[in-house]
N, C-alpha and C positions, 0 to 999 in steps of 0.2 A: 341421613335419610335411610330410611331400612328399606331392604332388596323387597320385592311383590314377590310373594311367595305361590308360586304358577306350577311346581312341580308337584306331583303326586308319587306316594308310596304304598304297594299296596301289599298286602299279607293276610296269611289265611289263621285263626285263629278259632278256637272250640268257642259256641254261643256262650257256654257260663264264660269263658274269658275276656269275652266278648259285654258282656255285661258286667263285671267283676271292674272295669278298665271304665267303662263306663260311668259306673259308681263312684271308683274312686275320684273322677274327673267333678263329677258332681259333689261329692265331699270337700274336693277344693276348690269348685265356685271356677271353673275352668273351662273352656270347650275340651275335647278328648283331645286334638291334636295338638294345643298347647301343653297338656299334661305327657303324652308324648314325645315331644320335641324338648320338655325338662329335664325329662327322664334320660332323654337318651343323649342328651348336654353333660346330665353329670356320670357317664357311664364311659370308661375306662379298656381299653379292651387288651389282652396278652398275648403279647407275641411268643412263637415257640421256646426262642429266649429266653423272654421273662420269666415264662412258666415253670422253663428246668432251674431259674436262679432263684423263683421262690420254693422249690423242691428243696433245693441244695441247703437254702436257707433255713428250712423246716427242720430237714434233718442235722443240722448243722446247733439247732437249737434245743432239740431233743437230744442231744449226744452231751451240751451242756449240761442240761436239768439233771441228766441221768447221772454227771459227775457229780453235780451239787448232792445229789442225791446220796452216794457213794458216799461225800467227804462226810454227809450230814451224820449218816450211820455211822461212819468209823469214829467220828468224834464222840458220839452218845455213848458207844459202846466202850470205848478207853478213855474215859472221861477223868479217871485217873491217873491216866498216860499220856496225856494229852501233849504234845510238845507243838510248843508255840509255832516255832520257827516253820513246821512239816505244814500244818494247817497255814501261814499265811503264805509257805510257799503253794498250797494247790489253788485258794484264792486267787493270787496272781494269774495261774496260769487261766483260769477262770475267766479269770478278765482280760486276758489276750486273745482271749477266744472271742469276746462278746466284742473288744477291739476289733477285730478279723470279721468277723461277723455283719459289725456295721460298716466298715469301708467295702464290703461284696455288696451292702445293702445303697450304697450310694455311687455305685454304678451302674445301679438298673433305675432309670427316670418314668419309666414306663407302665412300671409295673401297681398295683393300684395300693 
């Protein structure tokens, strides 16, 4: 049996947003506070947390690509120097990182 929904929220909003929310409610064949209460069912929110472990995580991912980057150029440019061994050792480490990366990434549950 679903709870009778008795309680009120109330919030101040500019008329275009106000009609904007509107629309969209009417687009999906909805009342507005059903489209509301969707809305903010699938909405997610960050704790201070989260927020510095998806930081860490950003930068954490940017410092990657910037190797990838690195390895990408020094291969093209010694392309006939190329020693196997050098390139699949920074690969590796590449991939410890993207390792490392994703066990930081599954201890935050919260995060969206």
């Amino acid at each position: 049996m679903r709870e009778r929904r008795s309680a009120e929220i109330h919030l101040r909003v500019s008329p275009a947003e106000r009609a904007e929310w509107r629309a969209k409610a009417a687009e999906a064949g909805v009342p507005l506070s059903d489209l509301l209460r969707q809305a903010m069912a699938r909405t997610r929110t960050w704790t201070a947390a989260s927020a510095a472990i998806e930081r860490e995580r950003t930068r954490q991912v940017a410092r990657i690509g910037n190797n990838l980057n690195q390895l990408a150029r020094w291969a093209n440019t010694h392309a006939s120097e190329v020693e196997a061994v050098e390139v699949v050792a920074q690969l590796v480490s590449v991939e410890r990182s993207l390792l490392a990366l994703a066990r930081l990434g599954g201890e935050d549950t919260d995060a969206p």
